[in-house]
C-alpha positions as CSV (number, residue, x, y, z in Angstrom):
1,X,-23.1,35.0,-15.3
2,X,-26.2,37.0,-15.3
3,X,-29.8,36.6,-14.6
4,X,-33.2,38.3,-16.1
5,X,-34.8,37.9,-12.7
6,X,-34.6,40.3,-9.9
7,X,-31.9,39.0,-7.6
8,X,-31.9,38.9,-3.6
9,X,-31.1,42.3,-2.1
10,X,-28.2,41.7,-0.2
11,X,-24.9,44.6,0.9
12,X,-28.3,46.7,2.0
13,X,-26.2,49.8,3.5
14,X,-23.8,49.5,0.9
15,X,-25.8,50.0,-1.7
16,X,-27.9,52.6,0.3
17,X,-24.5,54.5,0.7
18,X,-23.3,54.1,-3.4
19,X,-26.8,55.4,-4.0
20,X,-26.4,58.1,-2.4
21,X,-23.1,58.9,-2.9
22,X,-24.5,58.7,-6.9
23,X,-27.0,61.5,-6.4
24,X,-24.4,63.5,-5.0
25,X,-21.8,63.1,-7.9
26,X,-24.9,63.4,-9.9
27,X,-26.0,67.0,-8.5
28,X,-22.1,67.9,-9.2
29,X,-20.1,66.3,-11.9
30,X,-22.5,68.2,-14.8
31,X,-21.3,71.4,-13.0
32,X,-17.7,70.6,-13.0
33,X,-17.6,72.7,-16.3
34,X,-18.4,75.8,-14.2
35,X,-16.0,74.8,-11.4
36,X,-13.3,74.6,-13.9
37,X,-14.0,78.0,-15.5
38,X,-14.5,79.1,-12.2
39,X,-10.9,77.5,-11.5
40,X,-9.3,79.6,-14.2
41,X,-10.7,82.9,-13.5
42,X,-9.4,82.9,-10.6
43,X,-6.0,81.7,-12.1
44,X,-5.7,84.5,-14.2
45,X,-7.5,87.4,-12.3
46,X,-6.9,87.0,-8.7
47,X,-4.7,89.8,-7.2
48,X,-2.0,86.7,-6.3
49,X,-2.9,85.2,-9.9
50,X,-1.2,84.8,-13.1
51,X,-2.2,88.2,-14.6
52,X,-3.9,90.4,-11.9
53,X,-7.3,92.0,-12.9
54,X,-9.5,94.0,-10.4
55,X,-11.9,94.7,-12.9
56,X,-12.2,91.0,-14.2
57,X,-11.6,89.3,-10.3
58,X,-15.0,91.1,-9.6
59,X,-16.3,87.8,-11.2
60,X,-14.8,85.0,-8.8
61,X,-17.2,86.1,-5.9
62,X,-20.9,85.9,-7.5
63,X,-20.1,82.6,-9.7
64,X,-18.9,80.9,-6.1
65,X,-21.4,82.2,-4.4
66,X,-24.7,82.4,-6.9
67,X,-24.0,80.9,-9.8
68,X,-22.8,77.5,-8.8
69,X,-25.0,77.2,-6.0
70,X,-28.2,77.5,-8.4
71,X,-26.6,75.5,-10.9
72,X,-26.1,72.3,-8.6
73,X,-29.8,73.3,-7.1
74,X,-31.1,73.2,-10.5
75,X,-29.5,70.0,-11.7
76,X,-30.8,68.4,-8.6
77,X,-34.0,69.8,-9.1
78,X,-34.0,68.3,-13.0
79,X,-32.6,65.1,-11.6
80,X,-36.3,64.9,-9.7
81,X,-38.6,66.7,-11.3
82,X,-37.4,67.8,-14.7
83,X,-37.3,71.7,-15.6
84,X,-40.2,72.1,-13.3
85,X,-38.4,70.9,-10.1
86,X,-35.2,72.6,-11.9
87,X,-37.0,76.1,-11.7
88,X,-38.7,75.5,-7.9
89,X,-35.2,74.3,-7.0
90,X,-33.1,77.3,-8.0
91,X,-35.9,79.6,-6.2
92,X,-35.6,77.9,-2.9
93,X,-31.2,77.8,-2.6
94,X,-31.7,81.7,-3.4
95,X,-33.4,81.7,0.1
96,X,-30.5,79.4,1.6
97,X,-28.0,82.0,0.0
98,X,-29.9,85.0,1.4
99,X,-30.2,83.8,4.6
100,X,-26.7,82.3,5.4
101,X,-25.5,86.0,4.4
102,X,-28.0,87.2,6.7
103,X,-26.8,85.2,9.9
104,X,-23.3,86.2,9.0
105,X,-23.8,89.6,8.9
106,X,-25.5,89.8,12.0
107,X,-22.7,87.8,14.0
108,X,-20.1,90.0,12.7
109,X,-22.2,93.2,13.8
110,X,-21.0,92.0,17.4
111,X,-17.9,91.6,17.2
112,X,-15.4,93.2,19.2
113,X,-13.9,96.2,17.0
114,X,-10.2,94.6,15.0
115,X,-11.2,91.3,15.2
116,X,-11.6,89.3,12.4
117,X,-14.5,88.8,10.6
118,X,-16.4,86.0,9.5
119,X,-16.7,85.3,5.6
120,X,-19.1,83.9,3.3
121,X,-20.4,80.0,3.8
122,X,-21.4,79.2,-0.3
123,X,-24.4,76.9,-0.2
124,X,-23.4,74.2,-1.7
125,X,-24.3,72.0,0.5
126,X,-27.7,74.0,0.9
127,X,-27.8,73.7,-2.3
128,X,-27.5,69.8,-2.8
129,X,-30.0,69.8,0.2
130,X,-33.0,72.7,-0.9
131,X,-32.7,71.4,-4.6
132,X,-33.9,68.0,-4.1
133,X,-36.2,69.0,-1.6
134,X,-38.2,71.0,-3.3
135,X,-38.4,69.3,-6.3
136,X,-39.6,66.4,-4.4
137,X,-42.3,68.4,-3.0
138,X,-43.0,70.4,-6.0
139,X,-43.8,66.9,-7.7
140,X,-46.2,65.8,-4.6
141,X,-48.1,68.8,-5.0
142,X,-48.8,68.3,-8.4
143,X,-49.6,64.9,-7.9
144,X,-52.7,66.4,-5.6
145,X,-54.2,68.0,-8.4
146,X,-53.2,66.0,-11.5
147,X,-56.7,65.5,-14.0
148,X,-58.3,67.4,-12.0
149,X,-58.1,71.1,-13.4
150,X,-60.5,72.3,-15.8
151,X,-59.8,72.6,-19.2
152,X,-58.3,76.1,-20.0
153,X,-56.7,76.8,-16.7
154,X,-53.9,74.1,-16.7
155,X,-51.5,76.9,-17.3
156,X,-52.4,79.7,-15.1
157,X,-52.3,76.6,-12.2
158,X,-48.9,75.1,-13.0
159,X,-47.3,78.6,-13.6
160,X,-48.8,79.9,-10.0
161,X,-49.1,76.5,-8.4
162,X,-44.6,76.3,-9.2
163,X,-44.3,80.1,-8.2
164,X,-46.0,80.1,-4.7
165,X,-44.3,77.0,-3.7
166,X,-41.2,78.3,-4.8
167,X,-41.8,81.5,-2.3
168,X,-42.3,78.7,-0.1
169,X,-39.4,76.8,-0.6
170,X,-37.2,80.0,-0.3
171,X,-38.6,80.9,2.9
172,X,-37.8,77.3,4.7
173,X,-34.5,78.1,2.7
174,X,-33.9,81.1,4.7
175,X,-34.9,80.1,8.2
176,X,-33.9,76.5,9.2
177,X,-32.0,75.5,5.9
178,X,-29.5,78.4,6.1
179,X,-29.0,77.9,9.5
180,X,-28.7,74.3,9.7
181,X,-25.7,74.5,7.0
182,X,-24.2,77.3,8.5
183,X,-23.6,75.1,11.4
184,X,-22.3,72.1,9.6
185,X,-20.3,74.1,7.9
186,X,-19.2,75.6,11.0
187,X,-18.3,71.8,12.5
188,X,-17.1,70.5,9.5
189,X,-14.7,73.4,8.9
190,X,-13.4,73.3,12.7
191,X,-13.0,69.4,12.3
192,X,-10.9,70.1,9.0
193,X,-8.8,72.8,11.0
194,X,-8.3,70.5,13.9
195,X,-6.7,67.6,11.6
196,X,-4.3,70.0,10.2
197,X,-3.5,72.0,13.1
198,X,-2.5,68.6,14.7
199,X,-0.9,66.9,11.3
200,X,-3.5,64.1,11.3
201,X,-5.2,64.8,8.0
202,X,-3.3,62.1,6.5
203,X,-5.4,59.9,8.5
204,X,-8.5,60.5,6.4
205,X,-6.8,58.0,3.7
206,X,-7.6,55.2,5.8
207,X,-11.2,56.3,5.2
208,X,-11.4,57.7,1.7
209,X,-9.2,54.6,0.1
210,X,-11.5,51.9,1.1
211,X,-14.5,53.8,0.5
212,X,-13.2,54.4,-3.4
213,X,-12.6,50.9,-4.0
214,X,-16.0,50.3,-3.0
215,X,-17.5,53.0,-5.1
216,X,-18.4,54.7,-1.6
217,X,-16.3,57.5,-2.0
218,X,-18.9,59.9,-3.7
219,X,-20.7,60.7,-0.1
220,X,-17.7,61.7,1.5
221,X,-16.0,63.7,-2.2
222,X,-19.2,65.2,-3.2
223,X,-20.9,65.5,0.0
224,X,-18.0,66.8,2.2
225,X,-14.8,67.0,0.5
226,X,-15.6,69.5,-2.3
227,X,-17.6,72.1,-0.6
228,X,-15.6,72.5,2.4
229,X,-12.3,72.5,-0.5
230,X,-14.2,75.3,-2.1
231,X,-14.8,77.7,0.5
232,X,-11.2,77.2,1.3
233,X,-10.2,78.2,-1.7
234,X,-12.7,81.0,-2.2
235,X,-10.9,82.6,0.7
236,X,-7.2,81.5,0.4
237,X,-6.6,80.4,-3.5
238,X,-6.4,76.9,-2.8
239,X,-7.9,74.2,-1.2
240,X,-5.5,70.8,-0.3
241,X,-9.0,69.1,0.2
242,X,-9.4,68.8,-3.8
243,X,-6.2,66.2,-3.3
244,X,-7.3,63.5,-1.1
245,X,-9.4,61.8,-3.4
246,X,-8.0,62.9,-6.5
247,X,-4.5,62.2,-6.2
248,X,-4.1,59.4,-9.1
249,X,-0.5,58.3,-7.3
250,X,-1.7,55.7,-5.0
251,X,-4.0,53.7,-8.0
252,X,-1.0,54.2,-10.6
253,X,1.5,52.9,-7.6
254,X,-0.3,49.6,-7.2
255,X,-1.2,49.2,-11.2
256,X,2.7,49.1,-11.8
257,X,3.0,46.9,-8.9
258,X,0.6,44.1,-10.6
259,X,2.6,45.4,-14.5
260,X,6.1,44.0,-12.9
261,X,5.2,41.8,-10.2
262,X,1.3,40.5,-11.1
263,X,0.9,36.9,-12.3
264,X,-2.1,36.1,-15.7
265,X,-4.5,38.4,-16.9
266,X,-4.2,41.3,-14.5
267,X,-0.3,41.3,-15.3
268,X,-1.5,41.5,-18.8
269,X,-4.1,44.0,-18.2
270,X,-2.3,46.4,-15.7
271,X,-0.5,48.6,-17.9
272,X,-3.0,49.3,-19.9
273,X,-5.3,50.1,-16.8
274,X,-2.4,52.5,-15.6
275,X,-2.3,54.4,-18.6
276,X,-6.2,55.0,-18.4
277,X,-6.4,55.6,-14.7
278,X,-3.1,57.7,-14.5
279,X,-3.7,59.9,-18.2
280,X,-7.4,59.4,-18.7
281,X,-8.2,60.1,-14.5
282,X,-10.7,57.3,-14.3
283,X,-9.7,55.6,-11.4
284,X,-12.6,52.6,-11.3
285,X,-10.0,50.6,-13.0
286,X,-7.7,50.0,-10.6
287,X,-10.7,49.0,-8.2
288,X,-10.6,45.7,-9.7
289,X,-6.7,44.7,-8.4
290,X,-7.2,45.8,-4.8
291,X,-10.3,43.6,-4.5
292,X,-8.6,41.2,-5.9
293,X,-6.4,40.5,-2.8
294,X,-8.0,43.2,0.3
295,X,-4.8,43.6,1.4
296,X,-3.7,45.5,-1.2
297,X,-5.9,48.4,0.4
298,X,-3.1,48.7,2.7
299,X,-1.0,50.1,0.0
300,X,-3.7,52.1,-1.3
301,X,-3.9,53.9,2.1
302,X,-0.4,54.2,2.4
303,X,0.1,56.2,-1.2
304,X,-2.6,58.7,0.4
305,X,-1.2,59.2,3.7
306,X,2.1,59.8,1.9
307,X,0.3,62.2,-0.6
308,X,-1.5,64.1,2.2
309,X,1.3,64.2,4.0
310,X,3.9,65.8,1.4
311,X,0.9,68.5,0.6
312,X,0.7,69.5,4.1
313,X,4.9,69.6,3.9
314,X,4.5,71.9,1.2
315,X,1.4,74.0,1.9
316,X,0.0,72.4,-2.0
317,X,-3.1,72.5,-3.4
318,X,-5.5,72.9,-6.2
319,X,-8.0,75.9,-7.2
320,X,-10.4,74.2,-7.7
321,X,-11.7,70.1,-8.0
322,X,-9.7,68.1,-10.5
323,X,-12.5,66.0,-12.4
324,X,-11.6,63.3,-13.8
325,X,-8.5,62.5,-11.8
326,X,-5.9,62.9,-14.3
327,X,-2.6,63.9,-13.6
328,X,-3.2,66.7,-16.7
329,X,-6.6,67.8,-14.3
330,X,-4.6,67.8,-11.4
331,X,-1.5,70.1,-12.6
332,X,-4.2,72.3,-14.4
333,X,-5.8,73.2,-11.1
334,X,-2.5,73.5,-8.8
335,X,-2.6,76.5,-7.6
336,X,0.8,78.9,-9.0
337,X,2.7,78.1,-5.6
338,X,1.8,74.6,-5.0
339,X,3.3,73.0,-8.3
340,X,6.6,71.4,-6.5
341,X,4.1,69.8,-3.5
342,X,1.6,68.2,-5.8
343,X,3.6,66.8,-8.3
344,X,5.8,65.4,-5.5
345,X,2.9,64.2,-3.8
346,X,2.1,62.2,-6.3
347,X,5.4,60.7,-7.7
348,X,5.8,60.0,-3.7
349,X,2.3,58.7,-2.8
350,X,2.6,56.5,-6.1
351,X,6.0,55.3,-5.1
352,X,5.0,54.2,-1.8
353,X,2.0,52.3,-2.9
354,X,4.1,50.6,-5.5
355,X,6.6,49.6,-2.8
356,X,3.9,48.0,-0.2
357,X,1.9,46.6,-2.9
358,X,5.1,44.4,-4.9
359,X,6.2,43.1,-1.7
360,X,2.5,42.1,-1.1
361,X,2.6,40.6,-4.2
362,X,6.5,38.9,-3.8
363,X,5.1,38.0,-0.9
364,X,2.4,36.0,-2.2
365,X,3.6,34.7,-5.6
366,X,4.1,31.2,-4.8
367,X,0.5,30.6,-3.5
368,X,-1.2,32.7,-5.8
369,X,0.8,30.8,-9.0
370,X,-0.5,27.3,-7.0
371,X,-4.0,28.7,-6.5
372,X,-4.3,29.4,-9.5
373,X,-3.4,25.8,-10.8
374,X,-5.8,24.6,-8.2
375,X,-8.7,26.2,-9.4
376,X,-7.8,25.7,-12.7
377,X,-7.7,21.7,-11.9
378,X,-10.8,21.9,-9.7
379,X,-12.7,23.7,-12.7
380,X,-11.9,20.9,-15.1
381,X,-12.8,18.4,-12.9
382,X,-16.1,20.3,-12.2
383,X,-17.1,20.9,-16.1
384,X,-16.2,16.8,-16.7
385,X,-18.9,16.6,-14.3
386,X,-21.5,18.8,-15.3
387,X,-20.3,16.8,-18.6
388,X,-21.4,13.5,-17.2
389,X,-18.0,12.0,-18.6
390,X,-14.7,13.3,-19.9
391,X,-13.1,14.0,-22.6
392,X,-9.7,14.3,-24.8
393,X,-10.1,18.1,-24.6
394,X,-10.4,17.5,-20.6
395,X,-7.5,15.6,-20.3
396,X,-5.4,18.1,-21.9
397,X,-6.3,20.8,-19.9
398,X,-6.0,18.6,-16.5
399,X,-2.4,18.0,-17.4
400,X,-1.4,21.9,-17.5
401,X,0.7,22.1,-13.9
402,X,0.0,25.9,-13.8
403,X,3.4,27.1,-14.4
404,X,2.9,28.7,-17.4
405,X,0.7,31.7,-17.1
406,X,-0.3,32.2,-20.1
407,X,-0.9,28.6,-20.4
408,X,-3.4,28.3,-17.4
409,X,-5.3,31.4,-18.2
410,X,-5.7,30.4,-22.1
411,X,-6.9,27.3,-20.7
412,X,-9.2,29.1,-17.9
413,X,-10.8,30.8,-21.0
414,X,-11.7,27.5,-22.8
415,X,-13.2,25.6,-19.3
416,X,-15.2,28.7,-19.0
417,X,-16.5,28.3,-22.2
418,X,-17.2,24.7,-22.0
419,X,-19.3,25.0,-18.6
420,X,-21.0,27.6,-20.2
421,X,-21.7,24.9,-23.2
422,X,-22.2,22.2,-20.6
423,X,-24.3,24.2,-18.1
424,X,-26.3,26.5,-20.6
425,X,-26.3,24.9,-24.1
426,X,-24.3,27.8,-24.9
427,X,-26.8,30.5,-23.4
428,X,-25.4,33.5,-22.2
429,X,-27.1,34.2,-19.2
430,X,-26.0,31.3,-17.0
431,X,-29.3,29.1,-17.6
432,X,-31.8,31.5,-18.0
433,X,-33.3,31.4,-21.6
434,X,-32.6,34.8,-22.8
435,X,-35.7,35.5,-24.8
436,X,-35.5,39.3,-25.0
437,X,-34.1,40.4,-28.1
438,X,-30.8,42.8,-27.4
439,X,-30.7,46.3,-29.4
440,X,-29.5,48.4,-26.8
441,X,-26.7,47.6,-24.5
442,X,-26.0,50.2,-21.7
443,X,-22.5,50.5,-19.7
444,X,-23.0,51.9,-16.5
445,X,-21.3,53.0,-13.4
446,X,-21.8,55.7,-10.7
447,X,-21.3,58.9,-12.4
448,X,-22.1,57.6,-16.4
449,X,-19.0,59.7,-17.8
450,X,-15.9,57.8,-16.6
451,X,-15.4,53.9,-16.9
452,X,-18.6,53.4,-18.5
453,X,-18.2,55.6,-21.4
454,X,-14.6,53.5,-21.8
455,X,-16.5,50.0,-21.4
456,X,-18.7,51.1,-24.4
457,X,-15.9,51.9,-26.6
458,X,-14.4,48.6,-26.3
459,X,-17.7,46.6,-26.7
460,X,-18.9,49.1,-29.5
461,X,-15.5,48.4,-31.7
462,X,-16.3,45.0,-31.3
463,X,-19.6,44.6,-32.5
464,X,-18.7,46.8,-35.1
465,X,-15.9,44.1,-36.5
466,X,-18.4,41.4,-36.0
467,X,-20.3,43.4,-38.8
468,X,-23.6,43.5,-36.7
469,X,-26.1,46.3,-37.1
470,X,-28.6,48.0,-35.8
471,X,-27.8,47.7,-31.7
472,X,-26.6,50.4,-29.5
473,X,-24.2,50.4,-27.2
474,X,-24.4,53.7,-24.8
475,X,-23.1,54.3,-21.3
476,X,-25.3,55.8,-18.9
477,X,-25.6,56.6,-14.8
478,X,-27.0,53.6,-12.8
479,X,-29.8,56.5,-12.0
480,X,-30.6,56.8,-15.7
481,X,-31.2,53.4,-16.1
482,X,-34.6,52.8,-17.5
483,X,-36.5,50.5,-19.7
484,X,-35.2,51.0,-23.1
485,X,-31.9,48.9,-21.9
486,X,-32.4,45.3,-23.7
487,X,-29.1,44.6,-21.7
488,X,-27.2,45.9,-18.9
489,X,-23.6,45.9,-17.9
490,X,-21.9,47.2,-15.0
491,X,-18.9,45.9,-12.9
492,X,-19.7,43.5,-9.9
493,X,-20.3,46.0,-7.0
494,X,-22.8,47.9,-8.6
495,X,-24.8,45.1,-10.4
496,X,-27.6,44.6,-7.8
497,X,-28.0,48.6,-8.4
498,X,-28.6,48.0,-11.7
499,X,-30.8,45.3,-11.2
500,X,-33.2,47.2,-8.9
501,X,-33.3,50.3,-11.6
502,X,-34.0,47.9,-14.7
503,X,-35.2,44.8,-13.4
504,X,-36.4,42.9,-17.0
505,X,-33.4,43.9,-18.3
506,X,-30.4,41.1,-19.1
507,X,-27.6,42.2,-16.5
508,X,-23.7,41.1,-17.0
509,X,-21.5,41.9,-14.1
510,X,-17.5,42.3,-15.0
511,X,-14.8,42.9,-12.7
512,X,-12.9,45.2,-15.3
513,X,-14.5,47.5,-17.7
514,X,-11.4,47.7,-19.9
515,X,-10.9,44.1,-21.1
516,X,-13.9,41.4,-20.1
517,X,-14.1,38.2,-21.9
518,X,-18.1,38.2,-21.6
519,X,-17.6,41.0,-24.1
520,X,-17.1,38.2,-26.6
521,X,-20.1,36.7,-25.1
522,X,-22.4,39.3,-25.7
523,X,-20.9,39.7,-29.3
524,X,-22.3,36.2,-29.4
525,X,-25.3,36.4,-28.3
526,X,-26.2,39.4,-30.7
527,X,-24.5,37.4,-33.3
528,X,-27.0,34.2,-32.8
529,X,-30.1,36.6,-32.0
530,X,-29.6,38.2,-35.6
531,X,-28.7,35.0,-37.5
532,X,-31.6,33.0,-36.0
533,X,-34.3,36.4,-37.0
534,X,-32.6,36.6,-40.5
């Protein structure tokens, strides 16, 4: 089930791509606070908002253009290089900022007289690309002359030493940098433009749905999605870029597919996963289902073309991103003339999803209730071997003929315990000896807020009714990751991740976050560490 050794890299670009797509989320999701205030300002005090305010809509422009860029600059920068490469950061996007404006003013100063202007380009993306960078660099530099400055003048070096190269930093900002994002912005933007203008942004489902089921989606969200959605709505209110990856329809759609037509323990475990992913807007949990059976995916994509579709119908969007994606985040953010499009978007998208994903289901019932009994049968067999001979408890479970669900997965549970018996001598860890003692277990997934924090809930409350003491149970980002976790846990696709991050650590992989039976496992093996040091 898990190992203590560093396991074979393997999935190389996917794993390149999901760490990536975490430093990303990880520049943004802190800031999403700001976003959202940001979101309701311009609610309220926008000349087409709630309660019009010139005096208070004066606000909208610097926190969209200033303040969030520096924010995300300096959380990358911290992400690197601590306060330091926080500080150097936020020197270098002000550069970024200046000179985008720059350019911008100097292209409209040639246009013809009456025609339209160009507006602002906020540098979020120079912001996600200047902050790391010159934190990086900030940290090399230092590196150069670490131990050896004399006594007495360490401060005067690392307070000029962090100014200069923040000068520095600025100036690349406002040359190349500024440039360079003005024109991906610039191709980004007319790329958007061209997939409405021709009503194929429904299309970009059958990108973004895979991508989330394989914890990919944070690249294209983070790294696209949002600062293009931002400038849109900067400039008209509202951005229907906020709803192609947020939209919880499609996940809810196929979770009630699996509720009424699912066979065993995801039948048992969907509604319960709908009510999280729909309410609590972490959608990792449906991830699970789809990978279950690929072609599921199909549904998935079909619930976000639908989606897209109806908000394009309706004109819809939000104000600003909907993080997590709950329905209450969503209808917080729709903008005041969007309301009937998004909700209908995602009663729609959901209803579609649900549709293609039970007759998916119908359709496969018969083979998937016979698999089921087939593996069950084969994994008896299997543990009598590893058994060297059979066994009264065996034979019992032999005889089940898979028709009763409940039945077959009860007895699942029981040959899984008994090959770990047989294959282990009841170790967790799948034949490793597990000699590290655990105090600190750590749930982790891309971002550390969603799934995660829900994971460690659930394992917390049960180590708590086991009466066992003294061991934590946090939740953290797969970046954060460091050497004070005794024991990992993260689901399947991001296990090697976690392994490269804390490689002496225990790791458990799960498919589901909500409901794992190796919860009970680990419960066990605390339980046994404690009573054998007692």
């Amino acid at each position: 089930m898990t190992t203590t050794s560093p396991a074979a890299q393997r999935g190389g670009a996917r794993v390149a791509v999901q760490r990536f797509g975490t430093f990303l989320s990880g520049m943004i999701m802190p800031n999403i606070p700001a976003l959202i205030a940001w979101g309701i300002i311009t609610a309220f005090f926008i000349p087409v908002g709630w309660t019009p305010n010139a005096d208070l809509s004066t606000m909208v422009g610097p926190i969209i253009h200033y303040l969030l860029p520096i924010l995300i600059a300096y959380t990358a920068g911290y992400m690197v290089y601590k306060i330091r490469g926080g500080v150097v950061a936020s020197i270098a996007v002000m550069g970024a900022i200046a000179g985008s404006d720059l350019l911008i003013a100097n292209f409209n100063a040639t246009l013809p007289e009456g025609e339209a202007p160009l507006g602002q380009i906020h540098m979020f993306i120079g912001a996600m690309i200047m902050g790391p960078l010159a934190a990086y660099t900030m940290r090399w530099l230092d590196s150069l002359w670490d131990g050896k400055i004399k006594a007495g003048f360490e401060m005067l070096v690392n307070m000029f030493s962090a100014g200069i190269w923040g000068f520095v930093m600025a100036i690349v900002g406002f040359f190349p940098v500024a440039w360079l994002v003005n024109g991906i912005m610039n191709v980004l933007s007319t790329a958007v433009n061209w997939l409405v203008e021709t009503n194929l942004l429904p299309l970009t489902s059958i990108i973004i749905e895979p991508a989330k089921v394989f914890f990919l989606n944070n690249a294209i969200n983070h790294g696209v999605l949002t600062p293009l959605g931002i400038s849109q709505a900067a400039e008209d209110g509202k951005s229907i870029l906020f709803l192609l990856e947020a939209n919880p329809g499609p996940g809810v759609g196929l979770l009630l597919a699996f509720t009424i037509f699912g066979i065993g323990a995801a039948r048992a475990s969907a509604p319960g996963a709908a009510v999280i992913q729909f309410f609590g807007g972490i959608h990792e949990v449906y991830f699970p289902f789809a990978l279950m059976k690929p072609v599921l995916i199909v549904a998935l994509i079909a619930g976000g073309m639908t989606g897209v579709t109806t908000n394009m119908i309706f004109d819809a969007g939000l104000r600003a991103p909907a993080a997590p994606g709950s329905i209450f985040a969503v209808i917080a953010q729709t903008a005041s003339d969007s309301y009937i499009g998004v909700i209908l978007s995602v009663i729609l998208s959901a209803a579609v999803s649900f549709v293609i994903a039970s007759v998916i289901l119908r359709a496969t019932r018969k083979r998937d209730l016979l698999a089921e009994g087939d593996e069950f049968a084969a994994a008896v067999s299997q543990t009598a071997a590893n058994k060297g001979k059979s066994s009264a408890a065996l034979d019992a479970l032999r005889a089940s003929d898979g028709r009763d669900r409940e039945a077959v997965r009860a007895a699942g549970e029981a040959v899984d315990r008994l090959e770990s018996e047989a294959d282990t001598g009841g170790r967790l860890d799948g034949g490793v000896v597990t000699t590290r003692q655990v105090r600190t277990i750590v749930f982790a997934c891309d971002a550390g807020m969603g799934s995660s924090a829900m994971g460690a809930s659930v394992l917390r409350n049960k180590i708590k009714k086991a009466g066992i003491e003294d061991v934590t149970v946090t939740n953290k980002a797969i970046a954060n990751l460091d050497a004070s976790a005794d024991l990992v846990i993260t689901q399947n696709q991001l296990t090697d991740r976690a392994r490269h991050q804390t490689p002496d650590a225990i790791h458990v992989s799960v498919d589901n976050f909500m409901n794992s039976p190796k919860y009970d496992e680990v419960v066990d093996l605390v339980r046994d560490q404690h009573q054998d040091g007692a």
